[in-house]
C-alpha positions in Angstrom: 9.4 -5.8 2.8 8.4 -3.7 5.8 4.9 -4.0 7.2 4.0 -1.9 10.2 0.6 0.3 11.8 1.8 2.8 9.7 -0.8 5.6 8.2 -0.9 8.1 5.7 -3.2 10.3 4.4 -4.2 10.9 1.0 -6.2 13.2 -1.6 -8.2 12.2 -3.9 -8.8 13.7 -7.2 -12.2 16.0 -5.4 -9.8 17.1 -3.0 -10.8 15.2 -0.2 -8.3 13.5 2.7 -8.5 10.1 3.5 -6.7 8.4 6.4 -5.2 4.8 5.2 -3.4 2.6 6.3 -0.1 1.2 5.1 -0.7 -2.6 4.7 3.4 -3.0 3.6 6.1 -1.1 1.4 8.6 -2.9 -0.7 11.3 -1.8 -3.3 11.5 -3.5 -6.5 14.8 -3.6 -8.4 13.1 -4.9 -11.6 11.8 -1.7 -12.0 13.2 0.8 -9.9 10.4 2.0 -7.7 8.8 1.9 -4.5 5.2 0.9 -3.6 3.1 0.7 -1.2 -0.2 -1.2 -0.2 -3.0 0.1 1.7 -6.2 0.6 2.3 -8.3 3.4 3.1 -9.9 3.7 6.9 -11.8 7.0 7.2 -12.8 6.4 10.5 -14.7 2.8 9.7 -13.9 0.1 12.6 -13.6 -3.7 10.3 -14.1 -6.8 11.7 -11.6 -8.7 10.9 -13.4 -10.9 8.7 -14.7 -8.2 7.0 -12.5 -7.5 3.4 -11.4 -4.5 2.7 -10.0 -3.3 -0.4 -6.9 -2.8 -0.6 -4.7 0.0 -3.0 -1.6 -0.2 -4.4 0.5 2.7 -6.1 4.4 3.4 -7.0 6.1 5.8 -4.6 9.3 8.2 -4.7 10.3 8.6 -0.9 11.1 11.9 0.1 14.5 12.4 1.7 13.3 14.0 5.1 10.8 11.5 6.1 8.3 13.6 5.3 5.1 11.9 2.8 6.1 11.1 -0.5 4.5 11.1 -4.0 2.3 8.3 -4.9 2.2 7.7 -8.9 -0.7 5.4 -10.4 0.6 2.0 -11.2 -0.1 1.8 -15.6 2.0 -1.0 -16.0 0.7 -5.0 -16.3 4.0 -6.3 -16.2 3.7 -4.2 -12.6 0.4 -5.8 -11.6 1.4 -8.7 -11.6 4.6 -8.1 -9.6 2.4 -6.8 -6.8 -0.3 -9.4 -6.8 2.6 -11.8 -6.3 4.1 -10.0 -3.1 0.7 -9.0 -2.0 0.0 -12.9 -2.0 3.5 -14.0 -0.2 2.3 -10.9 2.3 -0.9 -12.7 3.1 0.3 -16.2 2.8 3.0 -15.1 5.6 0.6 -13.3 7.6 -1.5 -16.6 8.1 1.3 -18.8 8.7 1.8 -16.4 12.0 -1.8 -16.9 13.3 
């Protein structure tokens, strides 16, 4: 799992760019893909108390380090796999504060 300040931008389906950033990546063998976890900033400082919601989509890296392709996640089998890393994520991040 790699978690980092990391940000990409993304379009949405109007055609408008949104800053995000990357919460964590992680590869899953069980079903071949990449995903990613983040959540969208567009400029908005959060207190750190403050939720925020966070996004989660499949992802084929590109081979130059450039952006890659996000695809939406349609699976529940998938959901499910995610909710369980995102948890393990967060449980992790509050054992280190």
């Amino acid at each position: 799992m790699e978690h980092g300040q990391e940000t990409m931008t993304i379009v949405d389906e109007n055609g408008n760019e949104h800053v995000c950033e990357v919460i964590f990546t992680f590869d899953s063998e069980e079903f071949g893909k990449s995903y990613v976890l983040y959540h969208v900033l567009d400029g908005e400082e959060k207190d750190d108390d403050e939720e925020v919601e966070i996004h989660a989509s499949a992802f084929i890296p590109s081979e130059d380090n450039e952006d890659g392709e996000l695809f939406p996640i349609e699976d529940d089998a998938e959901w499910e796999m995610i909710e369980e890393m995102l948890n393990t994520f967060l449980a992790e991040e509050e054992d280190e504060d």
